[in-house]
N, C-alpha and C positions, 0 to 999 in steps of 0.2 A: 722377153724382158730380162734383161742383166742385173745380177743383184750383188750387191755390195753390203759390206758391214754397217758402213757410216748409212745408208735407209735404212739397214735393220732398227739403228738406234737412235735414227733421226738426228743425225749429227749435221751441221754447216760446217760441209768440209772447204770452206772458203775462209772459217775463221778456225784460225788454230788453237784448236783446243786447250790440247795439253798445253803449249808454247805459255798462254795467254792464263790459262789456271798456276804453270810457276810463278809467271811475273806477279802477279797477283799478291800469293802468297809472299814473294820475295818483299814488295811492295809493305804488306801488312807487317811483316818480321820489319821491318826499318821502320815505319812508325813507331813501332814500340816500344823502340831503342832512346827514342827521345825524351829527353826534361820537359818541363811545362816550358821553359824559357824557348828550347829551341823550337819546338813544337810550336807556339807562337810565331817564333821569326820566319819558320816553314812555309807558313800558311801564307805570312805575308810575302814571300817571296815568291810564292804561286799567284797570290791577289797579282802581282807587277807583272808575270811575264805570261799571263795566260793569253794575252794580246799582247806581244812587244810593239808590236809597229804601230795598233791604232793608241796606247796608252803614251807612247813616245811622242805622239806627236799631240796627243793632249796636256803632256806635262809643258812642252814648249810653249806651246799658246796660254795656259794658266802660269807659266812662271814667275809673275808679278805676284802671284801668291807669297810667294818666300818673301820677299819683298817687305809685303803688307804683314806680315809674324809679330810683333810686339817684341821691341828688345830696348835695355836702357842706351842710353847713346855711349857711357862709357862705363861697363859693369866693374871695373878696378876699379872707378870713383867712387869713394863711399857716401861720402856727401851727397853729388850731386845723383845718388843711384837712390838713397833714400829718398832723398825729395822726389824723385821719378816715383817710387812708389805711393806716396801720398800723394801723388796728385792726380796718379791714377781712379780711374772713374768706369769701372767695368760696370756692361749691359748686357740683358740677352735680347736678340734679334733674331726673329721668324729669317729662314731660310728661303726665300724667292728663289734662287736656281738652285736647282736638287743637283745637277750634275758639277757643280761649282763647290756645293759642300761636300758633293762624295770625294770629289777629287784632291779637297783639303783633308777631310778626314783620314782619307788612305796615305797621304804622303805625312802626317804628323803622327799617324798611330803604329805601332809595331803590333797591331792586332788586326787583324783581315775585319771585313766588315758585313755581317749575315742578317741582312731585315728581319724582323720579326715577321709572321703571318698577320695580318689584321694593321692596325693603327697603327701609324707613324707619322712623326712631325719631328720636324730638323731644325737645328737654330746654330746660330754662332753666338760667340760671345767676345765683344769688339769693348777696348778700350773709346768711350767719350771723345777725349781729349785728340786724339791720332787715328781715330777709328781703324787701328790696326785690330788683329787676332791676338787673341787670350785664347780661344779653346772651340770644341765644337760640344752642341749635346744633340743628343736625339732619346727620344720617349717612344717608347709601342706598347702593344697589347701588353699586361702584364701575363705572366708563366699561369699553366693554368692550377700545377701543382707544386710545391716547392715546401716541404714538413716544416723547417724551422719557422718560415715565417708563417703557415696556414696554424700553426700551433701558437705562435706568438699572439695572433689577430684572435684567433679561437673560431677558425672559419671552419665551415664544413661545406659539402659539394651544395646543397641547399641556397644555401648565403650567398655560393658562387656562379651558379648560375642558373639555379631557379629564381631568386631576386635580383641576379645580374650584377651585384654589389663589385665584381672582377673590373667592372669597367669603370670602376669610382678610383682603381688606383694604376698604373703606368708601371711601366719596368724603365730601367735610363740604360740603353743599349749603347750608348756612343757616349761618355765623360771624360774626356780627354783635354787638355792643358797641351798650349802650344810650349817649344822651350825658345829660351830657357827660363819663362816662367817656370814650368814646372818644376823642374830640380831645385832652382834656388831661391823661390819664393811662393812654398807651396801651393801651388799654381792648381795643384789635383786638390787641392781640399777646398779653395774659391772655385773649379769650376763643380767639385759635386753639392757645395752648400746651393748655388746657384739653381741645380735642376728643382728645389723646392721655391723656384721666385714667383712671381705672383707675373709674370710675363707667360712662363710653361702655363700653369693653373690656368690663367686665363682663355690661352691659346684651348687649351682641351675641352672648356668649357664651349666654348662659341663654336670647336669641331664637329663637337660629339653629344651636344646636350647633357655630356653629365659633370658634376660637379668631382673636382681631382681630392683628395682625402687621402692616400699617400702613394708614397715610391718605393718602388723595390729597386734593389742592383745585386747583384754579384761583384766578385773581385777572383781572378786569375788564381792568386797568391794567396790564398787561405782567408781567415780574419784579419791577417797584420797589410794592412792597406794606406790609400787615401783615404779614406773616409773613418780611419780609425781617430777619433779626437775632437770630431767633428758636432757642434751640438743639433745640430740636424738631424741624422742620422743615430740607430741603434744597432750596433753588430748582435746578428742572431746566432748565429754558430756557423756552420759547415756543412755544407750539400755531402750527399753521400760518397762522390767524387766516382762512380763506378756510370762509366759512361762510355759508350762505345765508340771505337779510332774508326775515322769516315776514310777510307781510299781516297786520293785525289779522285778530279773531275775526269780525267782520260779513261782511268782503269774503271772506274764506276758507270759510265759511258756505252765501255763498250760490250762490259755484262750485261749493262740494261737492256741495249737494242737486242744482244743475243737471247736472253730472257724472253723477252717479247714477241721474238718471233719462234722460239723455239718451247718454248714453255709456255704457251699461249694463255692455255684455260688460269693457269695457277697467279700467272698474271694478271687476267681481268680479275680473280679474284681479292687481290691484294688494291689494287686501282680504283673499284667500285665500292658505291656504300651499298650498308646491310641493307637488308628488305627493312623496311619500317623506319628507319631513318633518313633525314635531311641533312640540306648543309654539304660542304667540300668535306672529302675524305682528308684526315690530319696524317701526318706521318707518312706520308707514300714512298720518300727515300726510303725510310729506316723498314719498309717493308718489301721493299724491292732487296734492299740489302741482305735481308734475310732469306730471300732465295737463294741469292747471288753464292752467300758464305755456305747455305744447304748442298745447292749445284755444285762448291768445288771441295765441299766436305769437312770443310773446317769450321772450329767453335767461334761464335761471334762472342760469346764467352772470352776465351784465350787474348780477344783483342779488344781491351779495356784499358783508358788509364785513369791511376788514380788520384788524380790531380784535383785534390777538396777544394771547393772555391767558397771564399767567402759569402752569407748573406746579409745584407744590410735592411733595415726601413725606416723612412720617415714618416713618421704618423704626425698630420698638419693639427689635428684636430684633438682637444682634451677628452671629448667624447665621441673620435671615430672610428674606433673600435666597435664602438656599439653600432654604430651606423652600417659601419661594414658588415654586422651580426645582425642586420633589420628589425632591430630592438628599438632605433627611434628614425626619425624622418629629418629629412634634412636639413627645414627649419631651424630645427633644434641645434645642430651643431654648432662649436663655439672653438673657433680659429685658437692655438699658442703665441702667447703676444709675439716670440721670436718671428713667428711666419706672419704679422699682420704687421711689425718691423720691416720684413721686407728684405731689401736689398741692405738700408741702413744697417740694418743689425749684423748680416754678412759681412759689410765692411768692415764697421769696429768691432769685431771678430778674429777679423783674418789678418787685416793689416799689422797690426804690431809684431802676430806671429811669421809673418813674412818678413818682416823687419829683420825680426832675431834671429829666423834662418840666416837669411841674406851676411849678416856680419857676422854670424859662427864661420860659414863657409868661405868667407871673405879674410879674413883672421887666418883662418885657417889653410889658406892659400888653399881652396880645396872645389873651388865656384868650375861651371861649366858654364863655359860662356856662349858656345855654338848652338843654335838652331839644330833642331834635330828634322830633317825631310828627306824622305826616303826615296827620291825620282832618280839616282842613281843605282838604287836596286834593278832596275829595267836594264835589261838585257848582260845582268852578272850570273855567273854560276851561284851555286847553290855554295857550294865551299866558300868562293868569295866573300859572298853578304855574310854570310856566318863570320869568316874571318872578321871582319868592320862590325857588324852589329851586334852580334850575342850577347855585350856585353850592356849593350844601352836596352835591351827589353825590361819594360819594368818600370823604365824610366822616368 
């Protein structure tokens, strides 16, 4: 029997070690290097081109998409762009094809798009009148830890899921405003007043058997957001922001399978629940990743960014705080006129402040009048898209 180094140390000398431990490394050193903006653009530039060919030929066939966007007929008209917006009549609408909203989703957001684990419902939200796009939203499972608002609420693990009380409120994972609603008629602040509409509530209720009692979100950009101004909405402060850089899908890929076959036991250990417990194992990336980072010896520490993101929540209820504290039963709770208003109240809310955007930036020769859709990211460099959009993240 012949013996070799690479059996001595159980190496797959089919995959190159070293080679594939640089890149790696190279790979995490360039992550780190980025702002939160490009860092964003990044990711959605991977979203487009991780399939060019099958996403290519699905932008073509949904291209009536862009199409269907909400735009005034002529935004230099000031008159005739005001009265477009009053007579605007926004709804939200349950999402029937899933693959029709992701598809919108992805080419109007400069943010990739990550389901939550558990609960998800998708919706658009279409103008009445033109049944065009205003925005898209989506709701899931809410986080199961998050300090400013578990402190805000006065929750404790108890509350959350010994009485289950987690499932009484939503996270709003997708809030996004098509443009150029968005820029020049704060488009981001009707579509976050909207995820507290009594269409979501409903929807969650008839889902899930449970009654909705409020929403969480986050924001990229710290506290200063859409939803700052908002009477919906309470900013809580700021996530700790120390959150670890994921590798792309390739390089993460191809430690995994090496992991798995190579580091077998350490892996079932990370993949399988404890003795005594039920239920899917949570977190399996981020524990695969930490062999991955142990394997080529470097700190998952070292690769962190600190990118504090806003917390926001809407509490619907004058006494759901308490509810969410199972201090009283549900009966009991008593809606804020604002959310038993509805959509009404949204309206004469937003609208005037859309208004007086709209003729600052107008005045001020300063409007964006293009659609923002991102299906010409497909099949550009990395350098390109950045050249063209870096600037519009945020937007």
């Amino acid at each position: 029997m012949s013996f070799s180094i690479d059996n001595f140390f159980d190496i797959d000398t089919k995959f190159p070690y070293d080679k594939e431990k640089e890149a790696f490394v190279e790979h995490m050193d360039f992550l780190k290097t980025m702002s939160v903006q490009e860092s964003t653009l990044y990711k959605k530039w991977k979203e487009l081109n991780i399939d060019e060919y099958k996403l290519g030929n699905k932008v073509s066939h949904y291209e009536n998409l862009l199409d269907r966007i909400w735009k005034p007929t002529d935004i230099t008209d000031k008159n005739l762009t005001i009265s477009e917006i009053e007579k605007l009549e926004p709804y939200v609408h349950i999402a029937e094809s899933v693959g029709k909203w992701s598809l919108l989703r992805t080419m109007v957001s400069s943010m990739e798009f990550s389901a939550n684990p558990g609960r998800n419902i998708k919706f658009y939200v279409k103008d009445k009148v033109t049944e065009n796009f205003l925005g898209v939203i989506s709701v899931g499972s809410d986080v199961t830890s998050l300090k400013v608002r578990d402190d805000y609420i006065g929750w404790n693990k108890e509350n959350k899921f010994d009485h289950h009380k987690l499932n009484n409120t939503t996270i709003g994972t997708s809030i996004i405003p098509t443009q150029p609603l968005g820029f020049n008629f704060l488009g981001g602040k009707l579509i976050s007043a909207l995820v507290t509409s009594s269409t979501i509530r409903d929807k969650w209720y008839s889902e899930y058997n449970d009654i909705l009692v409020g929403v969480t979100t986050t924001s990229l950009y710290g506290i200063h957001s859409q939803y700052n101004g908002i009477p919906h909405w309470k900013t809580l402060g700021e996530s700790a922001g120390k959150v670890g850089l994921k590798p792309d899908d390739e390089f993460y890929e191809k430690w995994h399978d090496w992991i798995k076959e190579n580091r077998t036991d350490e892996y079932k250990k990370k993949i399988e629940q404890k003795s005594g417990k039920s239920g899917p194992v949570t977190g399996v990336k981020q524990r695969i990743l930490s062999i991955i980072f142990n394997e080529i010896g470097i700190s998952q520490s070292k690769y962190q960014h600190g990118f504090k993101r806003g917390v926001f929540f809407a509490n619907m209820y004058d006494n759901g705080f308490q509810f969410l504290r199972n201090e009283i039963e549900e009966k009991e709770l008593v809606m804020k006129p604002k959310f038993v208003n509805d959509v009404d109240y949204i309206m004469n809310w937003w609208k005037p402040k859309a208004i007086k955007r709209y003729i600052k930036l107008h005045d001020n020769n300063n409007l964006k009048p293009e659609s923002l859709f991102y299906s010409d990211i497909v099949g550009k460099s990395w350098e390109e898209t950045k050249e063209k959009y870096l600037g519009e993240v945020g937007r």
